[in-house]
ZADO-1210 file (C-alpha; in nm, 4 decimals, padded with zeros to 6 digits):
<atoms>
<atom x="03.3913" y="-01.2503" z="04.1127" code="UNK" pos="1"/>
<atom x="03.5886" y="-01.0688" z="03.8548" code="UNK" pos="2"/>
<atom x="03.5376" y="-01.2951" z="03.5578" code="UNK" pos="3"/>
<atom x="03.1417" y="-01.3363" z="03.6649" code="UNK" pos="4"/>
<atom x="03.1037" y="-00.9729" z="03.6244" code="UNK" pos="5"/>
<atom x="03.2768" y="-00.9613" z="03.2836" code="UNK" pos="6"/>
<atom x="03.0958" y="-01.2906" z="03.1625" code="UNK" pos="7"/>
<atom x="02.7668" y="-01.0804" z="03.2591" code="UNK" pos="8"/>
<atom x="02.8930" y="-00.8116" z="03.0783" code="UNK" pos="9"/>
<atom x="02.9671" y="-01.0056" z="02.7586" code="UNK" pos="10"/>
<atom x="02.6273" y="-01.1852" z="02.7882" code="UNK" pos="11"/>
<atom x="02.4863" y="-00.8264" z="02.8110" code="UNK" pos="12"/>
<atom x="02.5948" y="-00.7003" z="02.5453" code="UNK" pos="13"/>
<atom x="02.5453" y="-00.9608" z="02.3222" code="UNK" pos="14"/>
<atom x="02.1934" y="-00.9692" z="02.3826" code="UNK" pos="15"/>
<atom x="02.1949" y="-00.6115" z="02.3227" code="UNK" pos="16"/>
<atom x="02.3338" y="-00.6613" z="01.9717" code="UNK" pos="17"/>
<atom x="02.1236" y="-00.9468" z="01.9044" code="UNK" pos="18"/>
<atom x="01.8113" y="-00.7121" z="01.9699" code="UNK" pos="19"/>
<atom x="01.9541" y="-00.4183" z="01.7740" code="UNK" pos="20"/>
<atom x="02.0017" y="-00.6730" z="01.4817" code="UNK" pos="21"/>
<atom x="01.6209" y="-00.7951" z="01.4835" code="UNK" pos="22"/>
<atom x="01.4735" y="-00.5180" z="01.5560" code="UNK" pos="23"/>
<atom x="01.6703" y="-00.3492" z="01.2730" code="UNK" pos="24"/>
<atom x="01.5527" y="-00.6241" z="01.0589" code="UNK" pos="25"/>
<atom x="01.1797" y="-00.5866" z="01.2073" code="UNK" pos="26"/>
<atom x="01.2527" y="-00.2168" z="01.1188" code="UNK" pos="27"/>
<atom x="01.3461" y="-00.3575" z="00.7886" code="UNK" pos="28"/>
<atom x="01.0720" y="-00.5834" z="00.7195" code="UNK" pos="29"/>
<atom x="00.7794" y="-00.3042" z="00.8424" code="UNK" pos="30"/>
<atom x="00.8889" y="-00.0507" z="00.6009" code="UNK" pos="31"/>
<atom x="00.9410" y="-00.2265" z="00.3046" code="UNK" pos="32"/>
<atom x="00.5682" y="-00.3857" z="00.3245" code="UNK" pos="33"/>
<atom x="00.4402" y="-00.0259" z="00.3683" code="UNK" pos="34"/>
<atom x="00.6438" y="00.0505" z="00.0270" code="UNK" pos="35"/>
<atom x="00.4771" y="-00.2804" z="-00.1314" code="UNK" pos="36"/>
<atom x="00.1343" y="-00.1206" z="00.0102" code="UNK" pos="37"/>
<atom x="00.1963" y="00.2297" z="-00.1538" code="UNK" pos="38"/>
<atom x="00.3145" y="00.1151" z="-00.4465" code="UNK" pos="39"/>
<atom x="-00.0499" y="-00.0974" z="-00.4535" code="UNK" pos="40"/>
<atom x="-00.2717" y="00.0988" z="-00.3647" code="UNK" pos="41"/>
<atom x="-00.1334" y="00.3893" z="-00.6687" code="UNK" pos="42"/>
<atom x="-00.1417" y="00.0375" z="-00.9047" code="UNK" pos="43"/>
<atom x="-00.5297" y="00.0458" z="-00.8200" code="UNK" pos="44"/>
<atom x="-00.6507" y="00.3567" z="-00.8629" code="UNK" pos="45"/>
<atom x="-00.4312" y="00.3928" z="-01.1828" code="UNK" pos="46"/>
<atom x="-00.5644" y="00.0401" z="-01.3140" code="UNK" pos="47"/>
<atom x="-00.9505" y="00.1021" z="-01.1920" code="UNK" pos="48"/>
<atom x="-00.9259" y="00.4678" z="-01.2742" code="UNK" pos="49"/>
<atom x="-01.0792" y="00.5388" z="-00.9090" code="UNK" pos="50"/>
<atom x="-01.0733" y="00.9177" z="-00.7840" code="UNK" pos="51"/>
<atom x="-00.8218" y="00.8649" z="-00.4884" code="UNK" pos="52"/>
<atom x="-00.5756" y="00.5733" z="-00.3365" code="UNK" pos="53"/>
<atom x="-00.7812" y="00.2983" z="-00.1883" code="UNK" pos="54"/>
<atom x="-00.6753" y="00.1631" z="00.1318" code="UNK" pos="55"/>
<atom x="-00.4629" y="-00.1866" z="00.0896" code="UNK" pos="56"/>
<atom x="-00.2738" y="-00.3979" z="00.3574" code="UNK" pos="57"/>
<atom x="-00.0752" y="-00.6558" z="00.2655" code="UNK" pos="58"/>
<atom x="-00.0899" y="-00.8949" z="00.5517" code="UNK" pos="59"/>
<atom x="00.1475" y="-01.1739" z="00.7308" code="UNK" pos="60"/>
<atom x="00.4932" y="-01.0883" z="00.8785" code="UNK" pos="61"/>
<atom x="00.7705" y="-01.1531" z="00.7659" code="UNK" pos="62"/>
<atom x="00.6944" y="-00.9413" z="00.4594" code="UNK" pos="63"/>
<atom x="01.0008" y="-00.9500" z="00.2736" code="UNK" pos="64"/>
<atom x="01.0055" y="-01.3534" z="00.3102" code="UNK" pos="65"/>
<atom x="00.6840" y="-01.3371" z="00.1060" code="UNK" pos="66"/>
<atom x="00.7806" y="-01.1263" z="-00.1586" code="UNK" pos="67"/>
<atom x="01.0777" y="-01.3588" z="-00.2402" code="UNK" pos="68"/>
<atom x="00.8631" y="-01.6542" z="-00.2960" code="UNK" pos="69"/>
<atom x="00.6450" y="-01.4177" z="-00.5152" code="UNK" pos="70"/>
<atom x="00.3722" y="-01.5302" z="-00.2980" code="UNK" pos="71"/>
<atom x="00.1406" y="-01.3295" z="00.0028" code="UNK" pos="72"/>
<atom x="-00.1083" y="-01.5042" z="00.2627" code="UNK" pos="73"/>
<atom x="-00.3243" y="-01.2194" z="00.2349" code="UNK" pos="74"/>
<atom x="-00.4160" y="-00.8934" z="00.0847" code="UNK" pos="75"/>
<atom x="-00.7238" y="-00.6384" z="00.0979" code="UNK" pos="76"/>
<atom x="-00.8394" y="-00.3327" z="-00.1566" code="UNK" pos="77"/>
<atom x="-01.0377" y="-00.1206" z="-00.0250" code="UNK" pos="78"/>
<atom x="-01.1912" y="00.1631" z="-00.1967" code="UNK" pos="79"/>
<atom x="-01.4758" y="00.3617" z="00.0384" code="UNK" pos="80"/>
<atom x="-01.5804" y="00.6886" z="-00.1839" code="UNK" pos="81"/>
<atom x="-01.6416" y="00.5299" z="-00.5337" code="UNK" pos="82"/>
<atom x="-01.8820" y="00.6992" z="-00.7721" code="UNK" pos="83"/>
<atom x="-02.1757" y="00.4679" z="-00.8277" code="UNK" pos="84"/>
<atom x="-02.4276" y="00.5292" z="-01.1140" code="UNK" pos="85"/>
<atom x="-02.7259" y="00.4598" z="-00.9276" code="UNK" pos="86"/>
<atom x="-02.6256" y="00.5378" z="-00.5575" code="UNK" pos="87"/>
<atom x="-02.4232" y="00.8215" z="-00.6020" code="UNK" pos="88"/>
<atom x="-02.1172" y="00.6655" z="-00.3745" code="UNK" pos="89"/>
<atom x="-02.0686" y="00.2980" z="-00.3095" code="UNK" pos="90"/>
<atom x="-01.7656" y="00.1365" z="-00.1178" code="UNK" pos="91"/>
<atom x="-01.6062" y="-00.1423" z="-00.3024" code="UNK" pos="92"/>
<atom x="-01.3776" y="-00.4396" z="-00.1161" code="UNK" pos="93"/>
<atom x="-01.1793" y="-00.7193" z="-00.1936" code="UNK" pos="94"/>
<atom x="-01.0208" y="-01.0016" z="00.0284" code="UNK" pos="95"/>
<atom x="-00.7690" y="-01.1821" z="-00.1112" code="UNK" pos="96"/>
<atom x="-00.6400" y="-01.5374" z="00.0058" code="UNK" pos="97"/>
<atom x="-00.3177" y="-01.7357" z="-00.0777" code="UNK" pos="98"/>
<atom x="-00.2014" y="-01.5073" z="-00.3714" code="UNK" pos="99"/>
<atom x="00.0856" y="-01.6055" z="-00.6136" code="UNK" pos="100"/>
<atom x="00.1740" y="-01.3227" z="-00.8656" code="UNK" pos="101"/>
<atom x="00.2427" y="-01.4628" z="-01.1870" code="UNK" pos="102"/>
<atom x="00.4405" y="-01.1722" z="-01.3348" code="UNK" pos="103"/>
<atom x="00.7523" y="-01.2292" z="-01.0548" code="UNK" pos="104"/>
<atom x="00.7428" y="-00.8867" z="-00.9353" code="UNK" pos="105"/>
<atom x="00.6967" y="-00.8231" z="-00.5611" code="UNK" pos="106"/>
<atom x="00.5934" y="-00.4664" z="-00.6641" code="UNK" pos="107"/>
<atom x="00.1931" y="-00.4871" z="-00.7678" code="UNK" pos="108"/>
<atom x="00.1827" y="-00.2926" z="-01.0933" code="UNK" pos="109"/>
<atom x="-00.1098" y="-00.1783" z="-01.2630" code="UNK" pos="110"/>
<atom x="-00.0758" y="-00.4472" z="-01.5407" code="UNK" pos="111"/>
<atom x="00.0082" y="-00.7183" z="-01.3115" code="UNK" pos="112"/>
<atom x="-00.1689" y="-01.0300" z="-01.2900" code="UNK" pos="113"/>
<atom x="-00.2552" y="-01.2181" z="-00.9790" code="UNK" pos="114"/>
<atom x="-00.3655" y="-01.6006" z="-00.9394" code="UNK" pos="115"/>
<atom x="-00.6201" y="-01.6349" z="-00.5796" code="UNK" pos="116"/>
<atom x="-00.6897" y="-01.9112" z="-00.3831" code="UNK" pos="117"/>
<atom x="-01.0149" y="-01.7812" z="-00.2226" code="UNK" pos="118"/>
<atom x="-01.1833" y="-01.4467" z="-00.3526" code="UNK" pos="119"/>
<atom x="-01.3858" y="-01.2179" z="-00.1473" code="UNK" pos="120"/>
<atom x="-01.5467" y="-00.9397" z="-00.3219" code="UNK" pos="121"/>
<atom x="-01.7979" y="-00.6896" z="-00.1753" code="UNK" pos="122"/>
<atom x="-01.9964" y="-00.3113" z="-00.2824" code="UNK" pos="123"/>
<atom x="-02.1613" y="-00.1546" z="00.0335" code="UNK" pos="124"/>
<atom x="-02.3920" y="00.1221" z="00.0656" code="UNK" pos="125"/>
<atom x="-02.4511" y="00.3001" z="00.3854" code="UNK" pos="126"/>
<atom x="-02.7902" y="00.3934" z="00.4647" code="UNK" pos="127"/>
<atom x="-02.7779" y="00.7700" z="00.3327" code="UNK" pos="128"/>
<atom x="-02.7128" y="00.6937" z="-00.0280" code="UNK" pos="129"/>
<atom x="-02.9526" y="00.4528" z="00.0158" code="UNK" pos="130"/>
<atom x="-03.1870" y="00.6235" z="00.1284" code="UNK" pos="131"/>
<atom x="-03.1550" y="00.9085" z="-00.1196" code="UNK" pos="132"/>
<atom x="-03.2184" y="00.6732" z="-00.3691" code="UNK" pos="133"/>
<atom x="-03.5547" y="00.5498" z="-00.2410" code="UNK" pos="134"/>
<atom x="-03.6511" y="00.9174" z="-00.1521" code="UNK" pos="135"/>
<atom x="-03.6365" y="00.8472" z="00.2376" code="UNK" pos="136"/>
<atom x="-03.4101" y="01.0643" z="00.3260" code="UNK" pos="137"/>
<atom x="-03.3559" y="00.9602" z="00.7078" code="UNK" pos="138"/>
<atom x="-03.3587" y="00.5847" z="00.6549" code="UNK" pos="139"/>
<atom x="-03.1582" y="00.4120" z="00.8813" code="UNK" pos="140"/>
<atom x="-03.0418" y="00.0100" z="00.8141" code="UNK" pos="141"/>
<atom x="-03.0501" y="-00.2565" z="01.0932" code="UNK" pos="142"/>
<atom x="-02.9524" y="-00.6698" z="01.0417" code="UNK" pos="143"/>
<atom x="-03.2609" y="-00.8646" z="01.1859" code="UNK" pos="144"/>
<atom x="-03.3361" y="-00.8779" z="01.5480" code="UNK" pos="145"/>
<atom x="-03.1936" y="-01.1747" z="01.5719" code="UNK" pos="146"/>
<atom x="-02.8189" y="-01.1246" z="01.4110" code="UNK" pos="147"/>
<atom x="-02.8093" y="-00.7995" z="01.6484" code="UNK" pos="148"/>
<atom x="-02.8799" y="-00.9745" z="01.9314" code="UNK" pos="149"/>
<atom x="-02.6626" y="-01.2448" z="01.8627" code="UNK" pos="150"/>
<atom x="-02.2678" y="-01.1921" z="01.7410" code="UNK" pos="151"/>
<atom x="-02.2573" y="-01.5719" z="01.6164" code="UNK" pos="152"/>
<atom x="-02.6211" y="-01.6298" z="01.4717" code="UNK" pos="153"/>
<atom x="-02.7023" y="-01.6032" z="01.0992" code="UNK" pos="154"/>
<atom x="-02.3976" y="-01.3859" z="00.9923" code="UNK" pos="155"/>
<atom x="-02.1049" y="-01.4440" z="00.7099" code="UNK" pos="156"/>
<atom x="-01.7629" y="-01.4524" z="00.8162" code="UNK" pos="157"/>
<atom x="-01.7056" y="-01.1326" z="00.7222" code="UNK" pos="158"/>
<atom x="-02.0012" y="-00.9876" z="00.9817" code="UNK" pos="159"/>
<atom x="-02.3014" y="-00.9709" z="00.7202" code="UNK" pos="160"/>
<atom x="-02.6450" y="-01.0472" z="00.8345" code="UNK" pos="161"/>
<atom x="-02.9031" y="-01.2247" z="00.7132" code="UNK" pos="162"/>
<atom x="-03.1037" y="-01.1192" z="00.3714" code="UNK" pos="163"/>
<atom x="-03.4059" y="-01.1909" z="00.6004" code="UNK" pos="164"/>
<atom x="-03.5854" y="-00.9320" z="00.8368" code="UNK" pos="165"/>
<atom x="-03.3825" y="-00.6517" z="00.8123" code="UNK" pos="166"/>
<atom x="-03.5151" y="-00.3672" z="01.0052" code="UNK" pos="167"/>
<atom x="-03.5568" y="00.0071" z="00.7607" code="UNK" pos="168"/>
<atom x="-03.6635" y="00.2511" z="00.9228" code="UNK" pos="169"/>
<atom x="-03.7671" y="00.5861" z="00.7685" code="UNK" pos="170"/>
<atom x="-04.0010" y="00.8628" z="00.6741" code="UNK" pos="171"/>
<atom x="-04.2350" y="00.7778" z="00.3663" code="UNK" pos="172"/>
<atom x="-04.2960" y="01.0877" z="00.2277" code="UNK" pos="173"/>
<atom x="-04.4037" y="00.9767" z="-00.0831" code="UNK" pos="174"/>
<atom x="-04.7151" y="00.7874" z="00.0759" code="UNK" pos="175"/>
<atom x="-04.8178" y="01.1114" z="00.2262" code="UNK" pos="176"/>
<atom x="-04.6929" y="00.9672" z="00.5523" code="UNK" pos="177"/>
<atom x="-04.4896" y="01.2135" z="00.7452" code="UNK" pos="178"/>
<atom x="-04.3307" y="01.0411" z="01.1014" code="UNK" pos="179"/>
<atom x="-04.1080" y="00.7542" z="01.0976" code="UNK" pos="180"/>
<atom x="-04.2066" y="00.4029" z="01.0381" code="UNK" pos="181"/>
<atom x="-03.9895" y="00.0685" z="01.1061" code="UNK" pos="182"/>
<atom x="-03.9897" y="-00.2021" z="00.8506" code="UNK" pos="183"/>
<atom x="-03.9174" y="-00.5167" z="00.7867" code="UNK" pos="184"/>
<atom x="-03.7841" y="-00.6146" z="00.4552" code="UNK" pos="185"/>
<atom x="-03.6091" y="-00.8710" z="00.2163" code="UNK" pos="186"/>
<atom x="-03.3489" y="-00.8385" z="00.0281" code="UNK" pos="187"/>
<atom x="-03.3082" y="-01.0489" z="-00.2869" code="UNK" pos="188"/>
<atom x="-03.0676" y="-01.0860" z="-00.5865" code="UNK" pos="189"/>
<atom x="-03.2026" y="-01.0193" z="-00.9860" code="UNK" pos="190"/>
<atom x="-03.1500" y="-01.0392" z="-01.2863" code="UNK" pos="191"/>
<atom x="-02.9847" y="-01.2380" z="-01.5483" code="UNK" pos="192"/>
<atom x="-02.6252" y="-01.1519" z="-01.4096" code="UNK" pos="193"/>
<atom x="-02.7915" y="-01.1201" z="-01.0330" code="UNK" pos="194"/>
<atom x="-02.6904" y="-00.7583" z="-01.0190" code="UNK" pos="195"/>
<atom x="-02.9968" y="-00.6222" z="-00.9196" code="UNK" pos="196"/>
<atom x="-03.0512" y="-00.5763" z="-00.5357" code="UNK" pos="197"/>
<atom x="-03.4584" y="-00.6335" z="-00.4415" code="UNK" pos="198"/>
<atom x="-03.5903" y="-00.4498" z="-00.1205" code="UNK" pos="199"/>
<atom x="-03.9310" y="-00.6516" z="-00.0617" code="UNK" pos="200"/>
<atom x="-04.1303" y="-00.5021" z="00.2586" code="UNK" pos="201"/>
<atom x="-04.3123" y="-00.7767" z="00.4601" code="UNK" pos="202"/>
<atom x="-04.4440" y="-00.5781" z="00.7661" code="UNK" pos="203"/>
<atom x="-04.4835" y="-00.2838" z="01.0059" code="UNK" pos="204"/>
<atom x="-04.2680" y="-00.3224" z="01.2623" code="UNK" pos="205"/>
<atom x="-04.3487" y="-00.1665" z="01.6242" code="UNK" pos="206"/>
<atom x="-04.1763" y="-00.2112" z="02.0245" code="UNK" pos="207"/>
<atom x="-03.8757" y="-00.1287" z="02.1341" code="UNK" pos="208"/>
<atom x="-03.5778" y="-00.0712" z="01.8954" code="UNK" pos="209"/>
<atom x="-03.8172" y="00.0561" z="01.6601" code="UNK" pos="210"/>
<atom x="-04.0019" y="00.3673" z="01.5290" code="UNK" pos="211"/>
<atom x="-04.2880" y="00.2302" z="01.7352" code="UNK" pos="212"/>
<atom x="-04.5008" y="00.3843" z="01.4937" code="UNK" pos="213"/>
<atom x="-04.8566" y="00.2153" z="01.4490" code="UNK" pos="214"/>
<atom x="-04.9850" y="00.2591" z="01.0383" code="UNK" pos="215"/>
<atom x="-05.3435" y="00.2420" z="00.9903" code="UNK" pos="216"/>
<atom x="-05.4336" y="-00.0634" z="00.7702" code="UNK" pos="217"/>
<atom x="-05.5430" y="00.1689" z="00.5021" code="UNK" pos="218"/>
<atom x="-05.2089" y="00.3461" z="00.4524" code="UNK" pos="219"/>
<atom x="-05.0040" y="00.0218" z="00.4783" code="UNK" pos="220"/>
<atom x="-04.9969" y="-00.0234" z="00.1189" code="UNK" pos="221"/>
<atom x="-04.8416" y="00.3356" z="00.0135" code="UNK" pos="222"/>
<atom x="-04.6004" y="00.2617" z="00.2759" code="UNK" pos="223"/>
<atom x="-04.4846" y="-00.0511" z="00.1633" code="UNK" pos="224"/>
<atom x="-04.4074" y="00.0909" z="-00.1815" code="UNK" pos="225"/>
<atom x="-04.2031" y="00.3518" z="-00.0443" code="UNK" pos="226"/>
<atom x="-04.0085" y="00.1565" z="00.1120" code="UNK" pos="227"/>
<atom x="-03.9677" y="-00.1065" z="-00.1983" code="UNK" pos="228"/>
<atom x="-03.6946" y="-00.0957" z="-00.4344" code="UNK" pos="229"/>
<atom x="-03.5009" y="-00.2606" z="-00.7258" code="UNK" pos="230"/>
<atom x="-03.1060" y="-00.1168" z="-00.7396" code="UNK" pos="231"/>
<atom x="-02.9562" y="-00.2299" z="-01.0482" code="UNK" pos="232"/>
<atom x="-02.5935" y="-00.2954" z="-01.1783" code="UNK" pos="233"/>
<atom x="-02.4744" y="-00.3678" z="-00.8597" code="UNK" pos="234"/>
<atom x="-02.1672" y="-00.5577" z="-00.9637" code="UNK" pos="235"/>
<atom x="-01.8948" y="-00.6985" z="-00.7661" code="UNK" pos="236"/>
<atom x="-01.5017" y="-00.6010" z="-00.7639" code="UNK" pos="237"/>
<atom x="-01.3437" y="-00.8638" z="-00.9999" code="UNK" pos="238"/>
<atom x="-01.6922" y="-00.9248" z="-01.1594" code="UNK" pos="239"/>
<atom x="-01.7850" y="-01.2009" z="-00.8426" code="UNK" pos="240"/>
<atom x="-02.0910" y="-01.3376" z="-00.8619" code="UNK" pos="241"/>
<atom x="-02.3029" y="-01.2658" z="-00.5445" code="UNK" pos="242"/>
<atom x="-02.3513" y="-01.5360" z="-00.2836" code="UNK" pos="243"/>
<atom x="-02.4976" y="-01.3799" z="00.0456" code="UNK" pos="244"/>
<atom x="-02.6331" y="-00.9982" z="00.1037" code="UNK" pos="245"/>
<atom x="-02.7474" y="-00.8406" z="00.4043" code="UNK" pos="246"/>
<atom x="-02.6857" y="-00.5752" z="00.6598" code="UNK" pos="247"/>
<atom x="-02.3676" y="-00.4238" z="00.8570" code="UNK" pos="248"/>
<atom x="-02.4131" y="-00.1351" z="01.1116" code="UNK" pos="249"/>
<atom x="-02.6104" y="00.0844" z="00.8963" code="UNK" pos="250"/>
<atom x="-02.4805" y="-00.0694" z="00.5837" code="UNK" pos="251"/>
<atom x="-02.5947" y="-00.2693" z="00.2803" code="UNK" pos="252"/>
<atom x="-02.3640" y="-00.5686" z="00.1640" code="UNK" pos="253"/>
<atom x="-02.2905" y="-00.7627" z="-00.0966" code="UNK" pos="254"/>
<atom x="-02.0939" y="-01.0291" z="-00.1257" code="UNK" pos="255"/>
<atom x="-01.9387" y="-01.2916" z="-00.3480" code="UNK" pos="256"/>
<atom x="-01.6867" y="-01.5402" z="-00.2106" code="UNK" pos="257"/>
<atom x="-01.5288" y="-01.7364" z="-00.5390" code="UNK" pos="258"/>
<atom x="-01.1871" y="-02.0189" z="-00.5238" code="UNK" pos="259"/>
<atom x="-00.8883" y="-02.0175" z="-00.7847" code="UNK" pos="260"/>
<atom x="-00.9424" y="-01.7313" z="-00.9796" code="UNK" pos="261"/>
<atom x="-00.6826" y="-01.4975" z="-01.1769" code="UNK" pos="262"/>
<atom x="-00.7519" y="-01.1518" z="-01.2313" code="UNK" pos="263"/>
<atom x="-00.5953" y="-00.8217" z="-01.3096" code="UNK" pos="264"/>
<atom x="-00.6219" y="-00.5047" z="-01.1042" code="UNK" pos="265"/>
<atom x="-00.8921" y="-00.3157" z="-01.4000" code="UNK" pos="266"/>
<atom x="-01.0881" y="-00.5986" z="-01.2886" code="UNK" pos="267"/>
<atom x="-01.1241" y="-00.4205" z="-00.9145" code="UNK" pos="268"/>
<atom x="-01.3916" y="-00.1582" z="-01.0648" code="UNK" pos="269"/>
<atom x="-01.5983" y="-00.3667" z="-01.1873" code="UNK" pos="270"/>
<atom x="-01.7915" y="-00.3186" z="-01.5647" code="UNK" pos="271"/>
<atom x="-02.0950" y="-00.1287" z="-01.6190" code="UNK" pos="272"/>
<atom x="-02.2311" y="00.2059" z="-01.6692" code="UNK" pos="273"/>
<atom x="-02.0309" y="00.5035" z="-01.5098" code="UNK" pos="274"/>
<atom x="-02.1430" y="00.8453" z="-01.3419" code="UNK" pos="275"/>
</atoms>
């Protein structure tokens, strides 16, 4: 019984060190990716001369096995307070897939250049800049009916809804109309570059989940040009061309999804005029 009970205690306590060991290297591992991520997100803001330190995860464990083959499964930039010529404030994202970093430096500097596998790029702007731009100050942003009611239906990987049917719903003070009306709208994509976002009304909407407000026939047109728009220079991070746009929460997307593509961290902030 002896030797059982010292066996045991061997066993013990070699599992014991074996778990100090990789947890110590877990330890390891953690903090040196949330070095890699500091050290990015300064590289960003210094590079795209942003205001503050955008948020950036570098994704995939174990870190430090990635950064030896120069080479991470997965990154994200993103910067939520930007100052946007036209807007005010904009939020600008990038998703990054399969990157290899073609200056051999595990550290992200602000000079560094980075080859992608599959680009995602995105600007969003909530409902309140939005809104002050179009002069309807309480409008409030809603995917179509049908993407709400459905998590899987007509929606990007990346949760945007259709350009289709989107539900705005505001007061139109400049058509002399003073309670809140629901509308559906379009959203299209201008311009030579197709950096020009297009808010088309096509109809009062009433029920539930609505303003439920009725608009005489005679007042339909003011209202509809309150509540159209054309945004301009609304470019993409890494200058992405736009392939889908639609709604989030209470959010307007844009997005551009692009394969094998280098780029350089300026590139985040993308060209155009400045506040």
């Amino acid at each position: 019984m002896g030797n059982n009970v010292r066996v045991r205690t061997v066993w013990t306590v070699g599992l014991a060190a074996v778990l100090a060991v990789a947890l110590a290297a877990v330890g390891i591992d953690f903090g040196t990716s949330i070095y890699a991520e500091y050290r990015l997100s300064r590289s960003v803001r210094t590079a795209a001369h942003l205001e503050s330190d955008p948020n950036v995860a570098i994704l995939g464990f174990p870190f430090i096995a990635q950064a030896r083959a120069d080479r991470y499964g997965e990154l994200e930039i993103k910067a939520v307070d930007v100052a946007h010529p036209r807007v005010g404030r904009a939020a600008l994202e990038a998703t990054m897939h399969d990157i290899d970093l073609l200056d051999r430096s595990w550290l992200i500097e602000p000079d560094a250049t980075l080859h992608v596998g599959t680009l995602e790029s995105r600007i969003i702007i909530d409902s309140r800049h939005l809104g002050q731009f179009m002069g309807i100050r309480d409008l409030m942003v809603e995917a179509p009916p049908a993407d709400t009611n459905d998590a899987t239906g007509g929606t990007t990987e990346s949760g945007i809804s259709r350009s289709e049917g989107l539900v705005f719903t505001g007061t139109p003070t400049a058509a002399d109309f003073h309670r809140p009306v629901s509308v559906s709208v379009d959203l299209t994509m201008a311009g030579p570059d197709r950096s020009t976002l297009v808010i088309t009304p096509t109809g009062i909407l009433t029920g539930p989940d609505t303003a439920d407000q009725h608009v005489p026939e005679d007042r339909q047109t003011a209202v509809f040009a309150a509540f159209a728009a054309r945004l301009p220079d609304q470019r993409l991070p890494f200058t992405v061309a736009p392939t889908s746009w639609g709604a989030r929460g209470s959010e307007v997307i844009i997005e551009g999804i692009v394969d094998d593509v280098t780029v350089t961290l300026p590139q985040f902030r993308p060209p155009g005029p400045r506040p």
